[in-house]
C-alpha positions as CSV (number, residue, x, y, z in Angstrom):
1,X,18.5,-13.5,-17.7
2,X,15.0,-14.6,-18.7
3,X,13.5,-18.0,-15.8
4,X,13.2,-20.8,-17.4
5,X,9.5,-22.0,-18.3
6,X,7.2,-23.5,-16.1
7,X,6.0,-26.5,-17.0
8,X,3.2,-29.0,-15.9
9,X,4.8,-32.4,-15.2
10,X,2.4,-35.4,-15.8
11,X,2.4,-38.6,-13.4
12,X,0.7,-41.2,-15.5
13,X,1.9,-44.9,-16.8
14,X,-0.4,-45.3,-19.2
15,X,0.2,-44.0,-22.2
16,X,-2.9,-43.4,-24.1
17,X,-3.6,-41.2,-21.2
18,X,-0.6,-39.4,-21.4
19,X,-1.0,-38.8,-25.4
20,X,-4.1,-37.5,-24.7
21,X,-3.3,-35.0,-22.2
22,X,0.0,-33.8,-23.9
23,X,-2.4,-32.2,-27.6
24,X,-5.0,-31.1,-25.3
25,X,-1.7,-29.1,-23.6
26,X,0.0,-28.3,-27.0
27,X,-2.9,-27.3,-28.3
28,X,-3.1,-24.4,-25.4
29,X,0.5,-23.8,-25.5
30,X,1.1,-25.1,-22.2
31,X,4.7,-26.6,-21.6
32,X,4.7,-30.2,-20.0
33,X,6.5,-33.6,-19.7
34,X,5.7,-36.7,-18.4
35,X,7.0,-39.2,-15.8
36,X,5.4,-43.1,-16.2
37,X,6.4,-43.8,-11.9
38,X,7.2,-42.4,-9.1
39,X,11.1,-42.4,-8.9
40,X,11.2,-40.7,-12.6
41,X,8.6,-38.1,-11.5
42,X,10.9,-37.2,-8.4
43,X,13.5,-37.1,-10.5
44,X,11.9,-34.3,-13.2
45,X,10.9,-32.4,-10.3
46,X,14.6,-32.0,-9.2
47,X,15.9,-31.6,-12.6
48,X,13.4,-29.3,-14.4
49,X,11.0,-25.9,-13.5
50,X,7.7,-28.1,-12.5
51,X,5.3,-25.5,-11.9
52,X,2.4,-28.1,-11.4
53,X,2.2,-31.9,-11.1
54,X,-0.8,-33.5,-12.4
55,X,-0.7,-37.1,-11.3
56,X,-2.7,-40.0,-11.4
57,X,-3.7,-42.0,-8.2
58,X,-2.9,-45.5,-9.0
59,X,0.1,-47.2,-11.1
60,X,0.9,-50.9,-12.3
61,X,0.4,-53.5,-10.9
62,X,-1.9,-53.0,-8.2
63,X,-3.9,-50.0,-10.0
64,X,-6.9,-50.6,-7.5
65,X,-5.4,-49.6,-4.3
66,X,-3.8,-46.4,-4.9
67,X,-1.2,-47.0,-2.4
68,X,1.4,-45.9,-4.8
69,X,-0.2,-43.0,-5.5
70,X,-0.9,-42.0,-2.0
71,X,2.9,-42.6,-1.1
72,X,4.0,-40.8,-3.9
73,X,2.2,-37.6,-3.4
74,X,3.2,-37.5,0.4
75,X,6.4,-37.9,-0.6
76,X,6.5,-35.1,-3.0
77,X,4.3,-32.7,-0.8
78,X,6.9,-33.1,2.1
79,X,9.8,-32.4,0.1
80,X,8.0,-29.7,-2.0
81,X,5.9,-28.4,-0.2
82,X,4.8,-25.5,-2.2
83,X,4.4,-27.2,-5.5
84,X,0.9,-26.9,-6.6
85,X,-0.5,-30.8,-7.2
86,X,-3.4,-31.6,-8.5
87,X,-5.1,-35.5,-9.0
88,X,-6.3,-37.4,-11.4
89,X,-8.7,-40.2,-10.0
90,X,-11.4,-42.6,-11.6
91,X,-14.9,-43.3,-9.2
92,X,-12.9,-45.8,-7.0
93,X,-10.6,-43.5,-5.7
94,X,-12.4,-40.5,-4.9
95,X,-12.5,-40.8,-1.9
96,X,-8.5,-41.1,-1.7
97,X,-8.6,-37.8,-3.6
98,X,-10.7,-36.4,-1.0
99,X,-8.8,-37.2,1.5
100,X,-5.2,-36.1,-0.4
101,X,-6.8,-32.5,-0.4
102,X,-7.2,-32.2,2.9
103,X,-3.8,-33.1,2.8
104,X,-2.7,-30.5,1.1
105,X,-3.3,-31.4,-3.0
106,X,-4.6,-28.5,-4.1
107,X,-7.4,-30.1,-6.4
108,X,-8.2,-33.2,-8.1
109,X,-10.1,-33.9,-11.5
110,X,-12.4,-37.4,-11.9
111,X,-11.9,-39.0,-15.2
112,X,-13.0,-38.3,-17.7
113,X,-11.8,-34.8,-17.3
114,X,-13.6,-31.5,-19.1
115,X,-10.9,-29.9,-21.2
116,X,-11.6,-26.8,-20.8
117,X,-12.1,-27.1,-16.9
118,X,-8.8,-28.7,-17.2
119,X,-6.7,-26.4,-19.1
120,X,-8.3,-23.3,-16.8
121,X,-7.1,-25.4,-13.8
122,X,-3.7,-26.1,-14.8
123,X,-3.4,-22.4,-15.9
124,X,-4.4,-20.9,-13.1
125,X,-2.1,-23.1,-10.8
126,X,0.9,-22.3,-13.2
127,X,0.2,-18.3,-12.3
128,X,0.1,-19.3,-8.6
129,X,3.1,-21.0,-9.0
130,X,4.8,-18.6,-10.8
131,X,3.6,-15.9,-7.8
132,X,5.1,-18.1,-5.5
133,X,8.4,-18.3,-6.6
134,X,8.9,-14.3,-7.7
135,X,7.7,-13.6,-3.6
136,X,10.8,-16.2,-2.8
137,X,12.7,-14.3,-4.8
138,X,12.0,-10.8,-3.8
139,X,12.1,-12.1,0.0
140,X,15.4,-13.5,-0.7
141,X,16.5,-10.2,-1.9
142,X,14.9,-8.0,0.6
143,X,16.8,-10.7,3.2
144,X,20.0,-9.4,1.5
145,X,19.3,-6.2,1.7
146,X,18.0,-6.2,5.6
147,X,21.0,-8.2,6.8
148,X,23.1,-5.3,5.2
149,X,21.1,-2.8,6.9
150,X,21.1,-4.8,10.3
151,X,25.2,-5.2,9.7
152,X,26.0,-1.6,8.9
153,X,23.3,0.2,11.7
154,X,22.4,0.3,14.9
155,X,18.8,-0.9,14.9
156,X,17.9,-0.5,18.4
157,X,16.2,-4.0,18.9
158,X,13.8,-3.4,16.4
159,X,11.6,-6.3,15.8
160,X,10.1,-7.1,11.8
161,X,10.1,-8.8,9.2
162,X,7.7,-6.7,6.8
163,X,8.4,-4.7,4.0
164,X,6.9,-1.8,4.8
165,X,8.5,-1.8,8.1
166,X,11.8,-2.5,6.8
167,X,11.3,0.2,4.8
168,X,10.6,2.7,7.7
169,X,14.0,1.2,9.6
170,X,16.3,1.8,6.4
171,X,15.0,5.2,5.6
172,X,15.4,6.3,9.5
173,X,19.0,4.5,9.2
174,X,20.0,6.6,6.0
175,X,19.0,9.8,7.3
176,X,20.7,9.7,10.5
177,X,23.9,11.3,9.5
178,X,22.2,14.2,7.2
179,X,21.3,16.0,10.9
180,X,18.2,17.4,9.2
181,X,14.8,17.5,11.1
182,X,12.5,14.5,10.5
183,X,8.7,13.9,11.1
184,X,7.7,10.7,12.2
185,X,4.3,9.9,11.1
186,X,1.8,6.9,12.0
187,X,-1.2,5.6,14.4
188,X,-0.3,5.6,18.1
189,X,1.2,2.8,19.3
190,X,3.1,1.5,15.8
191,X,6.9,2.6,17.0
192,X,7.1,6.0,15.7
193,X,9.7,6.5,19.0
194,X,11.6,3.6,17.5
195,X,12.4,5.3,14.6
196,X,13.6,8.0,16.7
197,X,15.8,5.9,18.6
198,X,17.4,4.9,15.4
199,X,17.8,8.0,13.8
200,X,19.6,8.7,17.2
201,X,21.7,5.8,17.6
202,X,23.0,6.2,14.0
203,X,23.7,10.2,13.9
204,X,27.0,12.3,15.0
205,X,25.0,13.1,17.9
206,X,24.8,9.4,19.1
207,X,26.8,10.2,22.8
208,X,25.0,13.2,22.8
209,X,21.6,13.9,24.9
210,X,18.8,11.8,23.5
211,X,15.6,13.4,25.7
212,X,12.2,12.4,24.6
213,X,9.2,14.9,25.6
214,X,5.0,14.4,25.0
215,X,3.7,16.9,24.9
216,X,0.1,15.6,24.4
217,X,0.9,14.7,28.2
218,X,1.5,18.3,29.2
219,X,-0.5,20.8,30.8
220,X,-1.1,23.5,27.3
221,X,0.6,26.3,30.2
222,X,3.3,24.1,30.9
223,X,4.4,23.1,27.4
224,X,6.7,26.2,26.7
225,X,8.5,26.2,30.2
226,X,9.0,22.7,29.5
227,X,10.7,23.0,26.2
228,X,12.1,26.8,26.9
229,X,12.6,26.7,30.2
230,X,11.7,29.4,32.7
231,X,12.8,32.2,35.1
232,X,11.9,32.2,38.8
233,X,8.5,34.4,38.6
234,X,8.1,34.1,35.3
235,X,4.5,32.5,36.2
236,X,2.6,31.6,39.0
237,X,4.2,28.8,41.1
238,X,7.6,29.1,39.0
239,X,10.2,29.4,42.6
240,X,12.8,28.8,40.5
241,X,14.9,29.1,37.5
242,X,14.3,26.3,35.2
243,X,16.2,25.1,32.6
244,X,14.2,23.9,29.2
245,X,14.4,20.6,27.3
246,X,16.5,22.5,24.3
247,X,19.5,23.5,26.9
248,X,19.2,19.9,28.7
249,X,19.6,18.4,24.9
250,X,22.6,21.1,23.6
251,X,24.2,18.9,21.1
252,X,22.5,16.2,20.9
253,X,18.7,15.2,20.1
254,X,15.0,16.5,21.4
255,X,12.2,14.1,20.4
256,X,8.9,15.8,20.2
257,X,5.8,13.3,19.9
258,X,2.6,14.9,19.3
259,X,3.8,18.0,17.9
260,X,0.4,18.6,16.8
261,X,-0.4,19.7,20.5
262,X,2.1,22.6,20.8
263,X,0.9,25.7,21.7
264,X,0.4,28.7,19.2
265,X,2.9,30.7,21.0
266,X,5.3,27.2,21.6
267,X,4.7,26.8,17.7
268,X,6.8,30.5,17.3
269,X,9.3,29.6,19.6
270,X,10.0,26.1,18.1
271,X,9.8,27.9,14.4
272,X,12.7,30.4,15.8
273,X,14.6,27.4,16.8
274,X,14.9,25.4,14.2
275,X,15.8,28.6,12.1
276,X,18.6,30.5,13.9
277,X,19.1,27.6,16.8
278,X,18.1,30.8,19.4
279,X,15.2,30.9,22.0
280,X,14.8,32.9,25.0
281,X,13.3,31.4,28.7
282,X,9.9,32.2,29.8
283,X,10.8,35.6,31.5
284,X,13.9,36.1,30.1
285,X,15.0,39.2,27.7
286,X,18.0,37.1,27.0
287,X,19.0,35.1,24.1
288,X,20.3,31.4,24.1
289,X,21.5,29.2,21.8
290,X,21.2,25.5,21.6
291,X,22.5,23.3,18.8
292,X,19.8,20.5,19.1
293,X,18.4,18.4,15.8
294,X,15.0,18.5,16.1
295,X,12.9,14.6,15.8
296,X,9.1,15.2,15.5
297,X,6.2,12.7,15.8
298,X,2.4,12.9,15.1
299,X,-0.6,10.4,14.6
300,X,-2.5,13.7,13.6
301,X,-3.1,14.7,9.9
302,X,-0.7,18.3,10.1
303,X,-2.0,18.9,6.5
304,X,-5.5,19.2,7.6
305,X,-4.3,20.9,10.8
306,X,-3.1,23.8,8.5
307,X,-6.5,24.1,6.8
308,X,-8.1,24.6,10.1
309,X,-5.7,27.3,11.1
310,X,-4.3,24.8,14.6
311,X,-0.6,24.7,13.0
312,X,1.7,26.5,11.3
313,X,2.3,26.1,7.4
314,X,6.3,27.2,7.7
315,X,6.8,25.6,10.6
316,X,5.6,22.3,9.1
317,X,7.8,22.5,6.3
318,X,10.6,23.1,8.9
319,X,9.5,20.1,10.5
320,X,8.8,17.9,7.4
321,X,12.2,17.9,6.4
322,X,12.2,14.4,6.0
323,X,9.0,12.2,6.5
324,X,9.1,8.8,7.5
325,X,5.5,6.7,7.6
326,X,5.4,4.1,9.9
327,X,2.5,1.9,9.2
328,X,0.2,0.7,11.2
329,X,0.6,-3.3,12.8
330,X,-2.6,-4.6,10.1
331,X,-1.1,-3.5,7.1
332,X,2.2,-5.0,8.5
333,X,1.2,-9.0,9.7
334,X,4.3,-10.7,8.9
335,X,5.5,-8.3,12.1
336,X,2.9,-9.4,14.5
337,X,4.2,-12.9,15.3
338,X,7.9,-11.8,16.0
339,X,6.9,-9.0,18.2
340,X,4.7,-11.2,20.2
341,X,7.4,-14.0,20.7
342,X,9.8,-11.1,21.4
343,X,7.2,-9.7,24.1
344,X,6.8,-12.8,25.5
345,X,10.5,-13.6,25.9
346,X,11.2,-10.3,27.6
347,X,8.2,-10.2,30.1
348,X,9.6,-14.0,31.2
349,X,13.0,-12.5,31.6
350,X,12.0,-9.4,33.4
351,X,9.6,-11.4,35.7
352,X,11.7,-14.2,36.6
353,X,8.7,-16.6,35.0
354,X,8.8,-19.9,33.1
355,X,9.3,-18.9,29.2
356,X,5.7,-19.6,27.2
357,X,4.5,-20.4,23.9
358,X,2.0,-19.9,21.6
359,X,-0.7,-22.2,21.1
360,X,-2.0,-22.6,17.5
361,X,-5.6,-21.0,19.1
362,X,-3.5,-17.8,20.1
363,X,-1.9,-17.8,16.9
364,X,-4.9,-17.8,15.0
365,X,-6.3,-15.5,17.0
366,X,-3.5,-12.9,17.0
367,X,-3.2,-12.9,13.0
368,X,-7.0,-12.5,12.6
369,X,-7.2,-9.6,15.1
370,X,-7.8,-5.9,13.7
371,X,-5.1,-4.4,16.0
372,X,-6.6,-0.7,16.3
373,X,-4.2,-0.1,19.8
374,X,-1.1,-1.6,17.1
375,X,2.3,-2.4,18.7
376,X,1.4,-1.2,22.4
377,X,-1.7,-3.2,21.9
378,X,0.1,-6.4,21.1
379,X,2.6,-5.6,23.7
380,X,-0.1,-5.5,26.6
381,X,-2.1,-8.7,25.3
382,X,1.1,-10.7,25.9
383,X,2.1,-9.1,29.4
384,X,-1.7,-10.3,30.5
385,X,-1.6,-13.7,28.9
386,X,1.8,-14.2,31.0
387,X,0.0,-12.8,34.1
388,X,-3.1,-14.6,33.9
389,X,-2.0,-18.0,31.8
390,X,-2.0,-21.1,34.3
391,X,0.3,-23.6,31.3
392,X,2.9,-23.7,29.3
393,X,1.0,-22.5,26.1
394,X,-1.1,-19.4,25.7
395,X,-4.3,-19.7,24.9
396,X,-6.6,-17.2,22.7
397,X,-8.5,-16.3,26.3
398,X,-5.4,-15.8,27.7
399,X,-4.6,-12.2,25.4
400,X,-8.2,-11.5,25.7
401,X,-9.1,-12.0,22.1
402,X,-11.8,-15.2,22.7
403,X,-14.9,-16.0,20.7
404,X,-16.8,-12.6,19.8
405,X,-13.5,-10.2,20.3
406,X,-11.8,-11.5,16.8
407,X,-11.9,-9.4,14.2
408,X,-11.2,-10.5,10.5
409,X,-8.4,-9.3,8.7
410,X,-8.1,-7.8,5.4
411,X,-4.4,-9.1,5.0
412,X,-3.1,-12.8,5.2
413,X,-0.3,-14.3,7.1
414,X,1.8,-14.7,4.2
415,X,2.9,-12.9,0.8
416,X,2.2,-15.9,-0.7
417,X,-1.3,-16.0,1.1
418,X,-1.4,-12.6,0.6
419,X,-1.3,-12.7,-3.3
420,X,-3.7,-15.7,-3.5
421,X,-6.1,-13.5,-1.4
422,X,-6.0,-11.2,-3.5
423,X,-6.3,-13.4,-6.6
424,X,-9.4,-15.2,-4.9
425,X,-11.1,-12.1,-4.2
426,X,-11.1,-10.6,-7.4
427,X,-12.5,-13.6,-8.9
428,X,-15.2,-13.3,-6.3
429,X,-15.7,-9.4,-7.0
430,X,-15.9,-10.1,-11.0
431,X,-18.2,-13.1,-10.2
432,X,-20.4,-10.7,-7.8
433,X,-19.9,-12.9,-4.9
434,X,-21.3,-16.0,-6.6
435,X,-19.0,-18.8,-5.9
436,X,-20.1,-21.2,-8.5
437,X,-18.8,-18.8,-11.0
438,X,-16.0,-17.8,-9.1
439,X,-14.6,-21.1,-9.3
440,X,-15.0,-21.7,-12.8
441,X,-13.3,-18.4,-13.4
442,X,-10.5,-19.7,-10.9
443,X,-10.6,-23.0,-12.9
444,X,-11.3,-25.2,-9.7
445,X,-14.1,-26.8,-8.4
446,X,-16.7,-24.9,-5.8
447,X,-15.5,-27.6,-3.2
448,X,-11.8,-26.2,-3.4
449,X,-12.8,-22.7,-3.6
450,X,-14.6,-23.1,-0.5
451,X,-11.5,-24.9,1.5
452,X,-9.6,-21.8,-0.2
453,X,-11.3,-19.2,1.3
454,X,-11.9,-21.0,4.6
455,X,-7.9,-21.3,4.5
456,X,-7.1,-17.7,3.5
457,X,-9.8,-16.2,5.9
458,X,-12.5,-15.1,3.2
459,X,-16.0,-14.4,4.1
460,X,-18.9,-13.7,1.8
461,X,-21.1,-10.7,3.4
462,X,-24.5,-11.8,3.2
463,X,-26.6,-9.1,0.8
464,X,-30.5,-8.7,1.7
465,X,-32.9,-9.6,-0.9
466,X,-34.7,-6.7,-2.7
């Protein structure tokens, strides 16, 4: 089924006016239609696909106040509050129009208008709009799509709301049942052991044994007792028989994070493992068998590892199964919000304190941050704030990111903001960073550019001179 049209809707009671605008629009192929007052405007709006409203700032009789004008595009911003709007305003309301942008219109035009500035406006506000409503489309049908995931799996608690996140969750959900290895990939701290948790909670093996082991946190000498287990004697200060991680875990689970720190030797055993299920103990002539599905995790590049001779090719592909990336938190913002309310919630529950909020400073301040430490990061910035906060909302000093520790950040809070970023900086890249041209590229004026990139974050580096 193909959408219906976009069209610009024109707010003007005088008709020569109207006329006027409606050739210069068929002349460029632009779809409009017109509204002489407010209540007919409002009622286009709900009847047709208004992509933007150009309206005029004053009607009959009182054309020298504005107030009508002024009424009418609050109205229409509060119960649209996405549709683009931009003014038409003689001298004697400028300053209205001025105002109304900071308001949220997202340009005005003084009369008389330039064409061609015009038309390049209009046109560039009809793509926005148009962006806008396929990203509330696509979000509604992700929605769908997670509230089926979240209704048919076990998710563990996990807390997004991104795409590429959700991504991650469903693939770890839909693999559960195969019982094939799986390689978790992805910066420290960004949930690679939630995955694992999933996969877990979602197999045949979920009553099983679930035992997690780091072996970045082991001793290199330890790391194959730990996973093998060990006879008494089989090495100096070994009293006793120990069992290994893979009998502990006999039908069920062993999650290995930063596999890329195994052992040459460990790497063998694991290999034999995952082929034929059998190992031996440290010590031991005899063989074991252990029915154990095998979850890997690595921040490390294992392709590179294998160049430089530190890991085994075959027992990568053993491993590598099935790959799921899990990004890290600053290619993922939409995420970053909900974990820190969830964070916050949690810490007041396990501490007994009063529940907190986020102040618009600490919001601001979390979404411009760079995140290198991701999820753990995020996490520990919240358990401070609650510890060292002294009110009811959290302030940006509070998780440690005050003035000078903000970083800027190359995605925006939104996909909406996220798509107008984008849309914004290439018109700066093609313009070579001169904003004058930029704007008329964009088809608004250098003022609204300006409030544009203030808005979505945007910052000019400053060249040298040669």
């Amino acid at each position: 089924m193909t959408e219906p049209q976009l069209k610009v809707l024109v707010i003007d009671d005088q008709e020569p006016v109207v006329e006027a605008l409606g050739v210069l629009f068929d002349l460029h192929a632009i779809p409009w239609v017109s509204a002489p007052d407010p209540d007919r405007a409002l009622a286009v709006i709900d009847s047709q696909p208004v992509g933007v409203v150009l309206q005029d700032m004053n009607f009959s009789p009182r054309r020298i106040s504005g107030d009508e004008g002024i009424a009418l595009f609050r109205r229409i911003r509060a119960e649209h509050p996405d549709l683009p709007i931009l003014l038409i305003t003689a001298w004697a309301s400028l300053e209205t129009a001025v105002q109304l942008v900071k308001e949220g219109a997202d340009d005005y035009i003084a009369k008389p208008w330039d064409d061609a500035k015009l038309v390049a406006t209009i046109r560039n506000l009809l793509k926005l709009r148009a962006l806008q409503l396929e990203n509330a489309r696509l979000f509604a049908e992700r929605r769908g799509a997670r509230e089926e995931i979240r209704g048919r799996y076990d998710l563990c608690g996990a807390i997004h709301e991104s795409e590429p996140m959700h991504r991650a969750i469903a693939l770890a959900a839909h693999v559960a049942a195969a019982d094939a290895p799986v390689l978790v990939t992805g910066p420290s701290g960004s949930g690679k052991e939630k995955i694992a948790e999933i996969i877990q909670a979602n197999s045949r093996r979920a009553q099983r044994p679930f035992l997690k082991v780091n072996l970045g946190a082991l001793p290199h000498d330890l790391i194959e007792s730990e996973l093998f287990g060990a006879e008494a004697g089989a090495y100096t200060g070994a009293s006793r028989l120990r069992a290994g991680r893979f009998e502990a875990a006999d039908g069920g689970t062993l999650f290995l994070d930063e596999i890329d720190s195994l052992t040459p030797a460990g790497q063998v055993k694991l290999l034999r493992v995952l082929q034929s299920g059998e190992f031996q103990r440290l010590g031991s002539s005899t063989t074991r068998r252990a029915d154990v599905r095998v979850i890997s995790a690595t921040n490390a590049d294992l392709k590179q590892a294998i160049g430089a001779g530190a890991f085994r090719e075959d027992l990568y592909f053993r491993l590598n199964v099935v790959e799921i990336a899990v990004p890290p938190l600053r290619e993922r913002p939409e995420d970053i919000l909900p974990l820190a309310r969830h964070f916050l919630e949690r810490t007041a529950r396990e501490r007994g304190g009063a529940p907190r909020e986020l102040g618009q400073e600490a919001i601001r301040a979390l979404l411009s941050h760079a995140w290198d430490g991701n999820v753990r990061e995020l996490q520990n910035r919240v358990e401070r704030a609650m510890l060292v906060s002294e009110g009811p909302l959290l302030t940006a000093a509070d998780l440690g990111l005050g003035a000078g520790e903000e970083r800027p950040r190359a995605a925006a809070a939104t996909p909406d903001e996220f798509q107008e970023r984008r849309h914004v900086e290439q018109a700066l890249l093609d313009a070579r960073g001169v904003v004058a041209r930029a704007a008329e590229e964009l088809g608004v004026s250098r003022q609204a550019l300006y409030r544009k990139m203030v808005r979505l974050g945007i910052v000019l580096e400053r060249r040298p001179r040669v």
